[in-house]
N, C-alpha and C positions, 0 to 999 in steps of 0.2 A: 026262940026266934033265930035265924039263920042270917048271917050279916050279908053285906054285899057281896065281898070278896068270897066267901064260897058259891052261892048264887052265878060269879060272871065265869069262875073254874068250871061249873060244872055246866055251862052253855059250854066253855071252851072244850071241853072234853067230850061231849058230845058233837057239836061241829066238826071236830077232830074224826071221829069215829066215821061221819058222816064222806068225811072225804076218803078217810081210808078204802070203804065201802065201794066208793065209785070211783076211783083206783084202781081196787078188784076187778071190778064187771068189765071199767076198758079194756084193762089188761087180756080177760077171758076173751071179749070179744073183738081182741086186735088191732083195736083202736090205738094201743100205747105199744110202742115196738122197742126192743133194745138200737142201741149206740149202732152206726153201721162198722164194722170192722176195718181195721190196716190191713189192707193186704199190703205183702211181699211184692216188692219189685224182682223178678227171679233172676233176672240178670243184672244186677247191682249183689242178690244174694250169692252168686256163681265167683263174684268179684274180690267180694268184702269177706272178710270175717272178723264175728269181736271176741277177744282172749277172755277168760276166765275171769279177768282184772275190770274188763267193759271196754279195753283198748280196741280201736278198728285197724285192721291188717289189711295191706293189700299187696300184689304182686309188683312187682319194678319194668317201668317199659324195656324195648326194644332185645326182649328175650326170645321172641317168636319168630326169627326165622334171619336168613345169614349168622348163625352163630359159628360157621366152620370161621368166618374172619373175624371173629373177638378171640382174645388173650383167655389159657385158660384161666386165667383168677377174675378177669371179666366173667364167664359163665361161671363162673362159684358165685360172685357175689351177686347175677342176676336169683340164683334159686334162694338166698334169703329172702324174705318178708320187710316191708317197709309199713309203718305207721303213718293213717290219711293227717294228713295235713289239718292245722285246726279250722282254716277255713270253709272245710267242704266235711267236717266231720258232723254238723247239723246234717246235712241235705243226703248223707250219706244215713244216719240212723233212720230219717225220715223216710226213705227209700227201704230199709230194711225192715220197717213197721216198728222198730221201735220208740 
């Protein structure tokens, strides 16, 4: 004689199957779609970059244009890299799809 507890396993296993089943078929017939994607914001990505380490890089203002009246060590230190700020570093990955 077969006790309870295999009896309600092997409803569950079959149930089980059952859904898998019709899983399949929507899946085939398009009914079940994947996740819609992150897109890239491409001008955020034009902006941004993240290091090797996951750091976000960005350019330094007022680089782009009167640099004949900036100091040369003013234009040296516009062409290094600055690190975004912790506040805008969400809305900045989030803009990058990450």
């Amino acid at each position: 004689m077969v006790g309870w507890w295999a009896l309600s396993v092997l409803v569950y296993i079959t149930t089980l199957q059952q859904r898998l089943n019709l899983e399949d078929l929507k899946a085939k017939e398009g009914l079940i779609t994947d996740m819609p994607k992150l897109k890239t914001y491409k001008a955020a990505a034009k902006r941004f970059k993240i290091t090797g380490r996951g750091k976000l890089r960005r350019r330094k203002q007022s680089y782009g244009h009167k640099r004949y009246r900036k100091s040369k060590r003013a234009r040296y230190q516009f062409r290094k890299d600055k690190s975004v700020s912790k506040a805008d570093r969400k809305r900045v990955r989030r803009l990058l799809g990450k």
